[in-house]
C-alpha positions as CSV (number, residue, x, y, z in Angstrom):
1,X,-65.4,-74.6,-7.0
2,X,-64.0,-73.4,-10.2
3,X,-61.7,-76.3,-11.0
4,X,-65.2,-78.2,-11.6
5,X,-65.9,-75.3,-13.8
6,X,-63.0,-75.5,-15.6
7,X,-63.8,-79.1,-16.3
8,X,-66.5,-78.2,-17.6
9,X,-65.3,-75.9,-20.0
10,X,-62.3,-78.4,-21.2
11,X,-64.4,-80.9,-22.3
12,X,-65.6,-78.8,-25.5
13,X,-62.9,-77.6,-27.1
14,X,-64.7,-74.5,-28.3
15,X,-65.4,-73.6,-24.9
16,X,-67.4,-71.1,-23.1
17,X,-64.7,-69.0,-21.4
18,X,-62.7,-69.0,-25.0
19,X,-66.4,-67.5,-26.8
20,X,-67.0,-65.5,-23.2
21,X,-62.9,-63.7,-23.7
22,X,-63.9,-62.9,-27.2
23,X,-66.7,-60.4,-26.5
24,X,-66.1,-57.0,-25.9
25,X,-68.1,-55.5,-23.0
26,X,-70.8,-53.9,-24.7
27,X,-71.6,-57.2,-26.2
28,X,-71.9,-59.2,-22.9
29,X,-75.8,-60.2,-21.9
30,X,-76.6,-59.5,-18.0
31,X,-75.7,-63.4,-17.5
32,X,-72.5,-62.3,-18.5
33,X,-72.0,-59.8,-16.2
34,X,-73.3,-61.3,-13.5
35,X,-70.6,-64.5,-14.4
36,X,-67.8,-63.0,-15.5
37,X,-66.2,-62.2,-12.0
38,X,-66.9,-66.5,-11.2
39,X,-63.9,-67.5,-13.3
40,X,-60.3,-68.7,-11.6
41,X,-59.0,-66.3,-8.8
42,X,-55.7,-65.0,-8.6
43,X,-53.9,-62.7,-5.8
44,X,-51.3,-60.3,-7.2
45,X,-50.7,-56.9,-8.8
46,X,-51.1,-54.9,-12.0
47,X,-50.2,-51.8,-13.4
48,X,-54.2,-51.5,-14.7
49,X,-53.2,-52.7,-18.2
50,X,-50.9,-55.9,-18.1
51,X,-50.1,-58.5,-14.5
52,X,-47.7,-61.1,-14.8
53,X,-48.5,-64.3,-12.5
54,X,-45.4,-66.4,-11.7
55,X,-44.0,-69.6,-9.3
56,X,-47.0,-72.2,-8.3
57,X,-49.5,-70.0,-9.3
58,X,-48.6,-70.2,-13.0
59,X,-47.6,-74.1,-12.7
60,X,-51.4,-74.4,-11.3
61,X,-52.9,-72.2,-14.3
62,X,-50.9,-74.0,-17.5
63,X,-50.1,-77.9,-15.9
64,X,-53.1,-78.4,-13.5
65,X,-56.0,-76.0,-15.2
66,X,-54.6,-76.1,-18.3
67,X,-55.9,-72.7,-19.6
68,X,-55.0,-71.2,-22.7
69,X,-54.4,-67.9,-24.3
70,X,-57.6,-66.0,-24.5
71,X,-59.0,-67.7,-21.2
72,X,-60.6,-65.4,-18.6
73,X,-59.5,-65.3,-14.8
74,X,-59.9,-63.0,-11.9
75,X,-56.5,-61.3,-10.4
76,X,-57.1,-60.3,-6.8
77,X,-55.1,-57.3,-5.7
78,X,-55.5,-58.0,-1.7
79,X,-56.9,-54.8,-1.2
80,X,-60.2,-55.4,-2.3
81,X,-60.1,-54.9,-5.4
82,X,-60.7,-57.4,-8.1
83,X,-59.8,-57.3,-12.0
84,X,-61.2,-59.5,-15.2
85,X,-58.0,-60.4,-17.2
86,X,-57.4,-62.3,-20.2
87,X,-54.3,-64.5,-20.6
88,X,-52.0,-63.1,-23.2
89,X,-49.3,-65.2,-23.0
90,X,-49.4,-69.0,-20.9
91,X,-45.8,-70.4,-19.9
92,X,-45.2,-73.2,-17.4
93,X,-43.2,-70.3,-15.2
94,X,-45.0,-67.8,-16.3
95,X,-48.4,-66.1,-17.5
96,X,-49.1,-62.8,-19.0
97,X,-52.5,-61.0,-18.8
98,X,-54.4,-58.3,-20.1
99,X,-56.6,-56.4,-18.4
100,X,-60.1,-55.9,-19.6
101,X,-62.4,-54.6,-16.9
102,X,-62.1,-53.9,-12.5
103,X,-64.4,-53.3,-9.8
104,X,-64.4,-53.1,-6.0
105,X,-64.5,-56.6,-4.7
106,X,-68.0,-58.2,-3.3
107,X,-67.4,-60.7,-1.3
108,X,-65.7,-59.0,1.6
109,X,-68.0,-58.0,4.9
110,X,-68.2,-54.6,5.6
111,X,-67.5,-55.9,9.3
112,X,-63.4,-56.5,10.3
113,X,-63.5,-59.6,12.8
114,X,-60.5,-61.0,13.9
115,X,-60.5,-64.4,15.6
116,X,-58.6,-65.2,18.2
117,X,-58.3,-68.6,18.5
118,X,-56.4,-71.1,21.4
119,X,-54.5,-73.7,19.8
120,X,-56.5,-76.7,19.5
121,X,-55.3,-80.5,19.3
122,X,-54.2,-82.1,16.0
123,X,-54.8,-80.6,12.7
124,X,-58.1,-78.7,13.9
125,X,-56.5,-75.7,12.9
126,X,-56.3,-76.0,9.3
127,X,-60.1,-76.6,9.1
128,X,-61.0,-73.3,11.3
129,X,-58.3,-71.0,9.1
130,X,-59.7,-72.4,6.1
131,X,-63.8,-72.4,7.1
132,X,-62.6,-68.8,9.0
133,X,-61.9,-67.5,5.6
134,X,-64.3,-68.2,3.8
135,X,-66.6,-66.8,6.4
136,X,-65.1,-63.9,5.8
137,X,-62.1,-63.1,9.1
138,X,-60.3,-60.4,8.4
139,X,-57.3,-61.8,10.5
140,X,-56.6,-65.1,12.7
141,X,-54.7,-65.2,15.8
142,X,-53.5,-68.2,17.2
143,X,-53.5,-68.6,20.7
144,X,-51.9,-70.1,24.2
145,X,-54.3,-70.5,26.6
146,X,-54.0,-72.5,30.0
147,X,-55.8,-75.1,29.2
148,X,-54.1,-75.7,25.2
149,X,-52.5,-79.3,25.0
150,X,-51.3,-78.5,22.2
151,X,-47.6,-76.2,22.1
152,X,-45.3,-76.5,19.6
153,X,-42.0,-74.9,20.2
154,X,-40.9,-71.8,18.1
155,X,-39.6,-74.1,15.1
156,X,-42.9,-75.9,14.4
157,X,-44.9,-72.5,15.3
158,X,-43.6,-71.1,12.9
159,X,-43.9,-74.1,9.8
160,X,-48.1,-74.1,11.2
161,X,-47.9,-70.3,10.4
162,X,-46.7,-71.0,7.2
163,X,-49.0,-73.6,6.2
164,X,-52.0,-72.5,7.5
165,X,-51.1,-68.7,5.6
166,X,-51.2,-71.2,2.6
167,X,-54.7,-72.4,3.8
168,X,-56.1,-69.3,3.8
169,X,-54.9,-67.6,0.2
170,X,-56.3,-70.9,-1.3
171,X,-59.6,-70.4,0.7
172,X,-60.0,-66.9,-0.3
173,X,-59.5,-67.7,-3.6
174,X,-61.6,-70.5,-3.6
175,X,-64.7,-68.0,-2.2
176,X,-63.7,-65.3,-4.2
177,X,-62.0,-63.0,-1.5
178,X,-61.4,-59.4,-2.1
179,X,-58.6,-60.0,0.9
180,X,-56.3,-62.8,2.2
181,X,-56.5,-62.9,6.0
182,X,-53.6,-62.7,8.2
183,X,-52.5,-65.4,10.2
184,X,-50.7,-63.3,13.0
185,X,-47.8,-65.5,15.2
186,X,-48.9,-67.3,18.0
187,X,-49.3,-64.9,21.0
188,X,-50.3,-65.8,24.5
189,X,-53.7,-65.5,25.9
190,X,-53.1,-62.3,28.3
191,X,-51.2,-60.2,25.2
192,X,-53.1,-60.6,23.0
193,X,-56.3,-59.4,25.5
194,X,-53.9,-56.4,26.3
195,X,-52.7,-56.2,22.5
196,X,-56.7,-56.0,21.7
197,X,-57.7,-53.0,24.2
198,X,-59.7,-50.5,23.1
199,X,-59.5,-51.6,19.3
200,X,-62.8,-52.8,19.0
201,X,-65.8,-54.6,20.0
202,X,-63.9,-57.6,22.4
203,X,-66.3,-60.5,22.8
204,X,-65.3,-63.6,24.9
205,X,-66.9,-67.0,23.9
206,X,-67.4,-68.6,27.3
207,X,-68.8,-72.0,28.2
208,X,-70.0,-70.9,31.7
209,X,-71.8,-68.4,30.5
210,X,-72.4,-64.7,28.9
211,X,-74.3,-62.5,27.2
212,X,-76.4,-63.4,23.7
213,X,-74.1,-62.3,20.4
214,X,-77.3,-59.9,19.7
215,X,-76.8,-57.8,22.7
216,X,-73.5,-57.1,22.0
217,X,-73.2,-56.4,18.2
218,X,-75.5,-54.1,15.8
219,X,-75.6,-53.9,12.2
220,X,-73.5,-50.8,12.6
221,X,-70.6,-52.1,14.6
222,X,-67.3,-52.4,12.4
223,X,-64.7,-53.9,14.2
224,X,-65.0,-57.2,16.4
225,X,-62.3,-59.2,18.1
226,X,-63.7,-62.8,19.4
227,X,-62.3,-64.8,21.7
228,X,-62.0,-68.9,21.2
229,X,-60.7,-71.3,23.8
230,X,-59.3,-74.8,22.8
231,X,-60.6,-77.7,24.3
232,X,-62.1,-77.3,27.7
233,X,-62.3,-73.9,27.2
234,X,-61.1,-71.1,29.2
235,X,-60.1,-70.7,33.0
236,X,-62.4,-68.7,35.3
237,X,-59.4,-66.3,35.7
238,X,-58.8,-66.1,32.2
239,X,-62.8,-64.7,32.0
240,X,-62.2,-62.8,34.3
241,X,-58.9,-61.5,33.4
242,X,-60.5,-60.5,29.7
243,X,-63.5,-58.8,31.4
244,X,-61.0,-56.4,33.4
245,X,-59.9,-55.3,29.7
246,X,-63.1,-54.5,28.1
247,X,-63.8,-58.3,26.8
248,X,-67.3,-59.0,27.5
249,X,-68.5,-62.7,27.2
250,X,-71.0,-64.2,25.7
251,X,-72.6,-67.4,25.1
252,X,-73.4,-69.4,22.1
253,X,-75.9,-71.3,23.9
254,X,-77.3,-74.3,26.2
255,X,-75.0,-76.9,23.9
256,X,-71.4,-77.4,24.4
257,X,-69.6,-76.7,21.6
258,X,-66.3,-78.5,20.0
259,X,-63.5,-75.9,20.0
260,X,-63.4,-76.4,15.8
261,X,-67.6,-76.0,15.6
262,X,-67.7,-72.2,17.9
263,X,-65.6,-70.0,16.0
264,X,-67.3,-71.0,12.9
265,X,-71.0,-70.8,14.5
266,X,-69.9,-67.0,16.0
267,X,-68.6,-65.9,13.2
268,X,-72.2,-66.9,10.8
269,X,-73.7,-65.5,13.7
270,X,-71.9,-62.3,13.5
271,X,-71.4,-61.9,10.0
272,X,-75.5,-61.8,10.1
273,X,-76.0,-59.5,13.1
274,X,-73.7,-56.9,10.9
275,X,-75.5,-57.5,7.6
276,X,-73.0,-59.5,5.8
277,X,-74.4,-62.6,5.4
């Protein structure tokens, strides 16, 4: 989203963002306001005057967006927290900034869902971390169920870890993210159910049946834990197995669902019931 913007921007050479950096605060116009926390999103830390961005991050600001000194962008601070910076200084290696003005961060739901998620086939995983952020999960969990085809030994777990914690910063940045979700290491089915307990709401997507999402969850309730299976879904046992450990199920419906389409239909679904969306 704000590479187009960028784009934009470039193609004057007085730009926007350069005449936007150069006001001071009590000059900015309530369109200001309301844009200046859209520019390019960062994650890292500051010491509330000065930040200093480094590795790909910097390659991506001076070779890829090629911003210049002056230019606005957001650094993230992963706890919710957002701050408008300027770019003092732009390097290929590195980038200085200066900040100019913080706030709590918007974007992230008030409600902490985790998704539990069994291992699908392919690369379906990439598209649920990434669509799984930007819905706003607070942390993913991928799964071995029974019925997964899909199990990579503890070499290639841990490379699809990797990658798809890579998926998810660029997704929170891309949907402006207060918080980069964690992408736990893949657990069995039964631990993880243990793991979750008592922690929070435990709701178990099941294709045989359940309870309707709005029976289950209020606009009040804070933390949720769902449950996705892979392709074919879950054993009975497994159901039943979740349900002796506080995990009720539910039902998102008459139509089967792909394992990559649920756990982004429950999580819109939830995000709404709790008033985040």
């Amino acid at each position: 989203m704000y590479c187009s913007f960028l784009k934009g921007a470039k193609n004057t050479e007085s730009t926007d963002s350069l005449k936007y950096a150069e006001k001071t605060i009590s000059e900015e116009t309530a369109e200001d306001k309301n844009e200046r926390w859209r520019y390019p999103r960062f994650f890292g830390q500051n010491d509330g005057e000065k930040a200093f961005i480094t590795g790909d991050d910097a390659k991506h600001i001076s070779a890829v967006l090629r911003m210049k000194r002056g230019e606005p962008v957001i650094l993230c601070d992963n706890c919710g927290n957002d701050f408008l910076c300027r770019i003092a200084l732009c390097q290929k290696d590195m980038v200085e900034l200066k900040v100019i003005d913080s706030r709590k961060n918007e974007a992230e739901p008030t409600a902490e869902i985790t998704l539990f998620q069994c291992l699908p086939k392919s690369d379906k995983m990439d598209l649920i971390v990434q669509k799984a952020t930007e819905l706003g999960a607070a942390r993913i969990v991928p799964l071995l169920s029974k019925r997964c085809v899909s199990r990579p030994d503890e070499k290639s777990a841990l490379k699809k870890i990797l990658r798809w914690q890579k998926i998810a910063e660029e997704a929170a940045k891309q949907s402006g993210r207060g918080k980069i979700p964690e992408i736990s290491p893949l657990t069995d089915f039964r631990s993880a159910v243990k793991e979750y307990g008592d922690k929070g709401k435990g709701i178990l997507f099941y294709e045989c049946g359940g309870k309707k999402i709005s029976q289950l969850i209020t606009d009040e309730t804070e933390k949720i834990g769902i449950f996705i299976g892979s392709e074919g879904g879950f054993e009975p046992e497994e159901a039943a197995f979740a349900e002796e450990n506080g995990i009720e199920a539910a039902t998102l419906g008459k139509r089967i669902l792909r394992c990559e389409t649920a756990p982004l239909a429950a999580l819109s679904v939830l995000m709404n019931l709790t008033g985040n969306l």
